[in-house]
N, C-alpha and C positions, 0 to 999 in steps of 0.2 A: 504494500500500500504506500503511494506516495502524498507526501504533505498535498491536500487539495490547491494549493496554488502554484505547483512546481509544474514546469510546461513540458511535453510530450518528451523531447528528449533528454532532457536531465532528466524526467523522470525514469527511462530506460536506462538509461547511463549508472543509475545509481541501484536501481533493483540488480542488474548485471554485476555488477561491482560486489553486493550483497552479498551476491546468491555465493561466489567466487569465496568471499571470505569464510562463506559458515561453511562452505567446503572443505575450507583446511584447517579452520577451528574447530568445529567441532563433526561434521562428516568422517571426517581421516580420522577419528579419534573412537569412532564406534556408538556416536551419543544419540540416543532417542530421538530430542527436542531443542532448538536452537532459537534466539530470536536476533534481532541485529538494529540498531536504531542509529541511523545519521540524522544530519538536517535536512535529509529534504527526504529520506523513506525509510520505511519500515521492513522488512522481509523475515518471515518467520515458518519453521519447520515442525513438524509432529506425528508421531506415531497413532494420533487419535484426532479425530473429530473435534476441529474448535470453531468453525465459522461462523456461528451463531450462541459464544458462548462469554458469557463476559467476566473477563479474568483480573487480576491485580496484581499476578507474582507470575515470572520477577518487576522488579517496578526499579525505575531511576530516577532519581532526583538529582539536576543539574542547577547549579545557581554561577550567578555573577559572584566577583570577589568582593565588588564595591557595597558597601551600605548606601542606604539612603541617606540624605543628609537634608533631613527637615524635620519637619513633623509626621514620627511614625504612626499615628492614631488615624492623620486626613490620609495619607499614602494607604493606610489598609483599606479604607473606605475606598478610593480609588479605584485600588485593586479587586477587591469584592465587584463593584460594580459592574469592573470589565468581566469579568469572568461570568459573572449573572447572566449580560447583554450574551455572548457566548455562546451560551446552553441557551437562551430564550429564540436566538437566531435559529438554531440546528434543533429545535421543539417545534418551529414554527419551518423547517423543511417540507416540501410534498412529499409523499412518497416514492420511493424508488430512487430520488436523489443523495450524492454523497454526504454526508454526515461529517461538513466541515465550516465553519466562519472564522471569522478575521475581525477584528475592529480594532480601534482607536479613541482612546478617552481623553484628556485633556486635564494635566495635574497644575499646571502653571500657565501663564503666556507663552514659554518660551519652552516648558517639558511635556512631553505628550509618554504615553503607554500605549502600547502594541498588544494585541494578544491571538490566540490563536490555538480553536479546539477543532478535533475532529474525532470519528469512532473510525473503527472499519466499518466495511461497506455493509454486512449480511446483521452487523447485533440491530434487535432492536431498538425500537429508539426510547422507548421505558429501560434498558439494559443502557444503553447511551449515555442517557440522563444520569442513570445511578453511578454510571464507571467515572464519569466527568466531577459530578460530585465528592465523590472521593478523592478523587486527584487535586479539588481545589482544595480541599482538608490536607491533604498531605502536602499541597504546596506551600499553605499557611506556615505549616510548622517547618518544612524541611531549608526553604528558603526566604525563611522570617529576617522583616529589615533589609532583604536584599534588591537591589533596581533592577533583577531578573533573574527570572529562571524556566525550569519545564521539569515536568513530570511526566516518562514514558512508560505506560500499561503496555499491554498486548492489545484491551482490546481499545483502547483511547488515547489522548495525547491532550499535553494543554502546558499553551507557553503564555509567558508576556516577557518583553523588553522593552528598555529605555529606547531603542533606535528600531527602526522600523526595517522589517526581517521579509517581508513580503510585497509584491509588486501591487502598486494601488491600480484599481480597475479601469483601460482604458476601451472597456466598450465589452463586448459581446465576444465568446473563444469558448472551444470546445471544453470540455470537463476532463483532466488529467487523468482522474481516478481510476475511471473504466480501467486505462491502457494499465497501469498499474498493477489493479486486480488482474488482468490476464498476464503479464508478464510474472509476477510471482507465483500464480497460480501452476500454470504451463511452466513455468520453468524450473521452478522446485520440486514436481510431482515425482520424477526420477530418482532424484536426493531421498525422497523420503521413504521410498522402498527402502533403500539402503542402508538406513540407520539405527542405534541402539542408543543413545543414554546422557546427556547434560543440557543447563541453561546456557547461553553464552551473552553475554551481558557487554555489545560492544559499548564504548563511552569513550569520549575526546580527553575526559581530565578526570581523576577523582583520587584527593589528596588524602593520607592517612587511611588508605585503604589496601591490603593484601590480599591473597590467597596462600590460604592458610590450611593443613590437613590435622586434625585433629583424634582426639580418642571416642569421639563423636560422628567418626565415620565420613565420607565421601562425598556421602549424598547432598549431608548439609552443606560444605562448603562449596560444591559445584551448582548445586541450586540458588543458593545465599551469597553468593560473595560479592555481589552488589551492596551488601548491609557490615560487610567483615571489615572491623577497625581491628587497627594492630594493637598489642597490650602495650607499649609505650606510649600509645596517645593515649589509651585509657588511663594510666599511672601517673600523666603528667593534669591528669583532666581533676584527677581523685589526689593530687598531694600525695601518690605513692599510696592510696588508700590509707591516708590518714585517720588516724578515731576521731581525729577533731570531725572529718567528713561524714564520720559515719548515721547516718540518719532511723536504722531498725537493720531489726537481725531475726530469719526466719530458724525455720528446721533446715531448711538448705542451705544459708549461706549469709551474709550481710548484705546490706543496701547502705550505699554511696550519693551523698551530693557529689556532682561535677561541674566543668564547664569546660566546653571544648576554648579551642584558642579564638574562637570566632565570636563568642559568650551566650551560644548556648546553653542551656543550662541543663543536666541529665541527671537521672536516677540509676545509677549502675548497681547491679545485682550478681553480688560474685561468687556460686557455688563453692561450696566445701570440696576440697580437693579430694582424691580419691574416695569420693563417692559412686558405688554403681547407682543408686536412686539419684543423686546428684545430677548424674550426665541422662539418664533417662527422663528425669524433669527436664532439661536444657534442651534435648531434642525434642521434647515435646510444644515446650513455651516459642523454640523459633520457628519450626514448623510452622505453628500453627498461630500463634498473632503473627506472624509474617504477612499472614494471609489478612489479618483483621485490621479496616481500617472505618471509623466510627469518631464522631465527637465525643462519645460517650463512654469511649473504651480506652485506656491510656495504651497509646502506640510505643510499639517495639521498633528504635532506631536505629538500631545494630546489634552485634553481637564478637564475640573475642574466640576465638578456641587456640591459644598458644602456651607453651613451658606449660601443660597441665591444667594451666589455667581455663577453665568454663564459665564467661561472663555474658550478660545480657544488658543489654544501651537504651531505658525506655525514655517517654521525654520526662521531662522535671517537672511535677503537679506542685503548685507553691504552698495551698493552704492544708495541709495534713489529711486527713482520712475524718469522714462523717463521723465515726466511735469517739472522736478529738472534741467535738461542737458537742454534741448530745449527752454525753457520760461523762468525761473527764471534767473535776473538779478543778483543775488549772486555766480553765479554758477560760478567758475573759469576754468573749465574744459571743453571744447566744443568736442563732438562727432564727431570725423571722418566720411568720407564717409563710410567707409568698418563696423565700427564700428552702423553706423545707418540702412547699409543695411542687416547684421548678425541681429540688431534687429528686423527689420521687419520681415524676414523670420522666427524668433526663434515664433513670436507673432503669425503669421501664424499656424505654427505646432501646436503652444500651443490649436488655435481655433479648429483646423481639429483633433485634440484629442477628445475635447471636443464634438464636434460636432458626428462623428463617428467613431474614435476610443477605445471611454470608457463603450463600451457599454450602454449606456444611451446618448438618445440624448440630450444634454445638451447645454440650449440657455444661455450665462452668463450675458445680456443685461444691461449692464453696462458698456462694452469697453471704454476705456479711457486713457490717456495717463498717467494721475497719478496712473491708478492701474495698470498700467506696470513696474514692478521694476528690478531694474540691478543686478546682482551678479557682485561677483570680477572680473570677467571677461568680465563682461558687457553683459550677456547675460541675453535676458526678461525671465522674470516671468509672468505669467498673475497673478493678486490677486483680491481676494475680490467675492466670490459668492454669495453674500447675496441675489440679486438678479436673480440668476440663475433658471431655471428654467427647471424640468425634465419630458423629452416627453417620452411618448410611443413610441415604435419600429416605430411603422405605423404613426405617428400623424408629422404632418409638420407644423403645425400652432397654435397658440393659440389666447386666445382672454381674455381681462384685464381691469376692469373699471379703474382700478389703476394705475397711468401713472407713474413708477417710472425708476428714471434715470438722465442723465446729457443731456440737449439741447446742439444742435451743433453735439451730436455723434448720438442723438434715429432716427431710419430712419421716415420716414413720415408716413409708416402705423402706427406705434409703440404712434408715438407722439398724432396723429391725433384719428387714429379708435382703438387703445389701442391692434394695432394686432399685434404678434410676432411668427418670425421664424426663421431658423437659416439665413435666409437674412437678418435680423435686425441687428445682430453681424458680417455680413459681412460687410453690412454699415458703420458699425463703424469703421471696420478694412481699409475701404479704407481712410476714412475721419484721420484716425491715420497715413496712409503711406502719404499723402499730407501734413501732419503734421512735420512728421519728415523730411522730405526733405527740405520742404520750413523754418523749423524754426520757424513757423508762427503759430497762433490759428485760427481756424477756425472761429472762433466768434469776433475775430479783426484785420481781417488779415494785412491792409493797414490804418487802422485810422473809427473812428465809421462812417462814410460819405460813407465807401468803398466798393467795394464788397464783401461779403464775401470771404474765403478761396475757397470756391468748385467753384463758379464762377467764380474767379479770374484764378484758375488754368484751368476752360474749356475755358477760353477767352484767354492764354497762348497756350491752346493746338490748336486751330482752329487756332491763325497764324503761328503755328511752331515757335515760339520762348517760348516754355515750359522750356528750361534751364534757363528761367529768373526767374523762379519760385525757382532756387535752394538757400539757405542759405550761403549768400554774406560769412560768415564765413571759409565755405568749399573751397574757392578761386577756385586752378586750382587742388587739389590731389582729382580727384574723377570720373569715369568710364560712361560716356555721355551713352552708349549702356543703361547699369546696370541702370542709374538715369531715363531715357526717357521709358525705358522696368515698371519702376516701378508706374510713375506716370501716363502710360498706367493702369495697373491694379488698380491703387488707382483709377483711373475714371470711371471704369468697376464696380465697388465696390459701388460707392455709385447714381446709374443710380436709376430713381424715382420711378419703379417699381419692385417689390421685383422680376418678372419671368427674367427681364433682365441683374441681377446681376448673376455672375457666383457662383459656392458653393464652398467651400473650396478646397476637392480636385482636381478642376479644375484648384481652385488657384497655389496652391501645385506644380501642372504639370508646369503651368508657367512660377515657378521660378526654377524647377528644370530642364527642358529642354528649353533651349534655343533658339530652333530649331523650334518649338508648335507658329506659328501664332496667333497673340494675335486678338480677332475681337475689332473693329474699336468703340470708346465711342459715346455713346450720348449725350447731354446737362446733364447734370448732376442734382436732386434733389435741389428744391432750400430750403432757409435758412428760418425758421420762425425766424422775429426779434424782440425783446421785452420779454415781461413774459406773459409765454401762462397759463391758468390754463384749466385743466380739470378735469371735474365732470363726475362723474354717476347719468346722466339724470332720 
């Protein structure tokens, strides 16, 4: 596929060019799957059917070296703009036409922005819109502060620069694209009988970046190495993983403040060394948020595998984890109503991504209030997929001798019969919205004597006095409909059997019309209390 405004023979010039390189990159080498990404086209190979499929890995993030040098607040606005204009051109395409626009927005008298999206020819243009969207998320972040850059998918693309990168329109001319699609089509078809096994990730420039072979296998690094920073930029990024840097410490390993040389700011996550669950958590967490890209989900921006060393690069969320606002008696800050209800629904979206929007049905069975973190804005993040778990298309359930998790969130099949579905992470998600309303832990809601939290609020809801349940903090500034509507669906959410919990986007619908009759809760799941252990009989 060529950039939609490249003319008939650069466009051939550079698919041939292409086809050439990933012949002796990755063809000669026995590999599967290959893609290749210039300035002016795209050309890509595979063992399987992608024409109509919309992918995000491997993905590249190219930026300028320069900052902007004004005010970063109106330049984001800017930039949002362009990219809006963008996707609202290539939404409002006919059918059958290529899946590209151009435009020009205007940041001073004298600075103008350039930008420039397009899909392949065969996705969708609901799959368009989605792939495009994400690319401007990950443009945000990967080329933040900078006066350009580009993000290349497989199945989209989407640039802006300071200087103008494309020919402005001087009338009427044939459409590039066609020629394009039949030249890499036709010409690659031979190649790909041919081949067995890697990504190939061409790129003009990308600094502190290697290939690296690890005790993590092959796979990840020929897949990944687009995202692979070397352990020297990580050491110089963490003070040598300084304690002063250090910001929490799991069962696997510590978490680092950072900040690259450019002032970035990262969360580095550095397994315990000869761990075997160690490096089986690492290939799981890159694998798989490699793939994941969401406002709602904290993005994975690299990853390390060198000297033993197994690390993972996310970005840097600034205001701690929701369990910080809600529970911690150090916290000076208390969450607003508006404030607690934006996070619930942000937690929501984040799940019903994960759930069915990421292509991979993904259970993250760990929901929690502490792996929910804020941004400057206070908007959730979901973190931590260590425990996640990825379903087949068709598959609704799974089953685990392994009980792993936090009591008080795992639902009762999860806990009990080691079973999990995406009802288990609904669970959790109802037991997290009673959480944030009331102020309260589930696990000690009123004094260890008391009921728990889910009893307590179905014992609230059966006399109609449920506003008693709200956080004595929150006084009189807060929305009786919005609070009553919500701890409706936190009851719905966590009901003992997983058929009579609603799914996500059910959820979804709830909160975003109004209107949608919420049905009527049942007694609610009750609380195992004490330390339960479970074996594989």
């Amino acid at each position: 596929m060529c950039n939609g405004y490249i003319e008939k023979l650069k466009c051939g010039k550079c698919v041939k060019e292409s086809i050439e390189t990933l012949k002796s990159k990755c063809v000669n080498r026995n590999e599967k799957k290959g893609v290749i990404w210039t300035h002016e086209c795209m050309v890509r190979y595979s063992n399987r059917f992608f024409f109509n499929t919309k992918e995000e890995r491997p993905s590249f993030c190219e930026k300028k070296s320069e900052d902007y040098e004004g005010q970063l607040d109106g330049f984001n606005k800017v930039l949002s703009s362009l990219t809006e204009d963008l996707l609202t051109k290539i939404s409002k395409a006919p059918n059958g036409s290529n899946k590209f626009s151009v435009n020009k927005v205007t940041i001073s008298e004298d600075k103008h922005l350039f930008g420039f999206a397009q899909c392949i020819p065969n996705l969708s243009m609901d799959n368009c819109k989605k792939c495009l969207r994400q690319a401007m998320d990950f443009l945000q972040t990967c080329a933040r502060g900078k006066i350009g850059g580009r993000v290349l998918y497989p199945s989209c693309i989407l640039r802006y620069d300071p200087n103008l990168f494309f020919p402005l329109p001087t009338g009427k001319r044939k459409n590039p694209g066609a020629l394009a699609s039949i030249i890499c089509f036709h010409g690659i078809l031979p190649v790909v009988i041919l081949v067995f096994g890697c990504y190939l990730l061409h790129r003009e420039s990308r600094k502190n970046l290697k290939h690296q072979k690890g005790n993590c296998g092959e796979e990840i690094t020929t897949e990944m190495n687009s995202l692979q920073f070397d352990l020297n930029t990580i050491q110089e990024a963490t003070n040598k993983f300084s304690d002063d840097n250090m910001i929490g410490e799991g069962g696997f390993g510590a978490v680092y403040k950072g900040m690259f040389r450019n002032g970035l700011e990262i969360a580095v996550k550095r397994l315990k060394r000869n761990s075997s669950q160690g490096a089986i958590e690492f290939k799981k967490e890159v694998l798989l948020i490699s793939k994941l890209q969401h406002r709602n989900l904290v993005r994975l921006i690299g990853f390390c595998i060198e000297r033993n060393e197994k690390i993972l690069i996310y970005e840097f969320v600034h205001n701690k984890s929701l369990d910080y606002y809600l529970f911690c008696s150090k916290s000076q800050r208390k969450l607003s109503w508006t404030e607690r209800y934006n996070i619930i629904r942000g937690i929501a979206r984040g799940i019903l991504y994960l759930h069915e929007d990421s292509h991979l049905n993904i259970i993250h069975c760990d929901l929690k209030p502490n792996n929910i973190l804020l941004d400057r804005k206070m908007n959730a993040k979901i973190s931590d997929f260590g425990l996640a778990r990825i379903m087949s298309v068709d598959q609704m359930q799974g089953n685990t001798s392994i009980i792993s998790g936090t009591y008080g969130y795992m639902s009762p099949e999860y806990a009990m019969l080691g079973q999990f579905s995406v009802k288990s992470d609904v669970f959790s998600f109802g037991v997290i919205i009673l959480e944030i309303i009331s102020g309260k832990r589930n696990v000690d809601c009123t004094g260890k004597d008391s009921d728990d939290l889910l009893s307590y609020a179905w014992k609230k809801w059966k006399e109609s006095k449920h506003i008693e349940l709200l956080d004595p903090t929150l006084e009189d500034s807060f929305s009786e409909t919005e609070i009553t509507r919500c701890i409706q669906i936190g009851l719905l959410c966590v009901q003992g059997h997983p058929d009579q919990r609603p799914i996500m986007a059910t959820i979804a619908l709830y909160f975003n019309c109004n209107s949608v009759d919420l049905p009527l809760p049942q007694e609610p799941a009750f609380l195992m209390r004490g330390k339960t252990e479970i074996k594989d009989e």
